[in-house]
C-alpha angles and dihedrals in degrees: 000000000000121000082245087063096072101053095088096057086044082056096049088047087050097052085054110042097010137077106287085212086053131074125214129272109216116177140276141200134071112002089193126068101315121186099236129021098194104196111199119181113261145321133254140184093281085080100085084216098067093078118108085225087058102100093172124081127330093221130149124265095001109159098017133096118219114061088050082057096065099044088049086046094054094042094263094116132051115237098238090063098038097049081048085059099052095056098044118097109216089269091058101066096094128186092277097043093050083050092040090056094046096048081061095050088042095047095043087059097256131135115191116193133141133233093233115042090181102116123216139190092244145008105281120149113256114218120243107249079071097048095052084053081076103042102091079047096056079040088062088045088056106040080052106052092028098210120214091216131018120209117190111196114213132010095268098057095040095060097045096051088041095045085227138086111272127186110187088205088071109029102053120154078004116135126211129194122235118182112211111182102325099324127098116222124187114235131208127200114208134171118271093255094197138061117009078351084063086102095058091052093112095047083052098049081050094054105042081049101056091038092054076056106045101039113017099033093041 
């Protein structure tokens, strides 16, 4: 099974608990043993790709500018992209930028996905039992990259994908272990660094960075 396999079943799940006017955004990065899968929550309009008229990649966070400022801030991003970020309005992120900005995430070892794919017009918090309709999916994303790290943004989403209560507060630079058939993955709670999380950005930045140290760069 290929990453591309999995977009029609994200679809059928968007028609059901997403915006009918919105498409899914699905992930993006490297498909192959990155070093990091960072799983946010889901995706909204904000992303340009989630119109139906977008016909370039589906791919999470295109035309937005916070998110891009904590992986540049971690090391994650080179400066020239990331400074090319900051000066384009939403419009200007074109086909080839969107692609530009993915080869560097692919080529710097990161996959970038979310739980839900299930895109909304704003920001409102999906329930769980959505959220766990996604969860086998996110299972199959994982069994076929392999990631070295995982690392889970927000409490909600870590305790889903950890099947336990997680509070981040509290379980900071602590791994967990998720097996996912046959194979054991490390899993890293962080704070949610955008939107109502904007002001954890910092803990968040902290912790990614301790965790590239401790397990990537080891």
């Amino acid at each position: 099974m290929k990453i591309q396999d999995l977009k029609k079943e994200y679809d059928k799940l968007q028609m059901k608990y997403g915006a009918k006017e919105l498409d899914s955004i699905y992930n993006g990065g490297c498909e192959e043993n990155p070093d990091i899968c960072f799983v946010f929550m889901n995706p909204t309009g904000k992303n340009i790709a989630s119109s139906k008229s977008w016909e370039g990649r589906k791919s999470p966070w295109l035309g937005t500018k916070n998110i891009w400022k904590l992986f540049y801030q971690v090391g994650l991003l080179e400066e020239t992209v990331f400074d090319e970020i900051i000066i384009k309005k939403p419009k200007d992120w074109d086909y080839a930028f969107c692609d530009e900005v993915y080869e560097k995430i692919a080529r710097n070892k990161l996959f970038i996905t979310n739980l839900g794919k299930c895109t909304q017009l704003d920001a409102r918090p999906l329930s769980d039992e959505v959220l766990r309709k996604y969860l086998n999916l996110l299972f199959k994303e994982i069994d076929i990259i392999k990631p070295k790290v995982i690392i889970t943004f927000g409490n909600q989403v870590s305790s889903i994908i950890l099947n336990k209560k997680i509070t981040v507060s509290e379980n900071r630079k602590t791994p967990h272990l998720l097996e996912v058939n046959g194979n054991s993955y490390k899993v890293y709670p962080v704070y949610y660094p955008v939107g109502n999380g904007i002001f954890n950005m910092d803990k968040a930045i902290e912790d990614i960075k301790w965790i590239i140290e401790t397990e990537i760069k080891k």
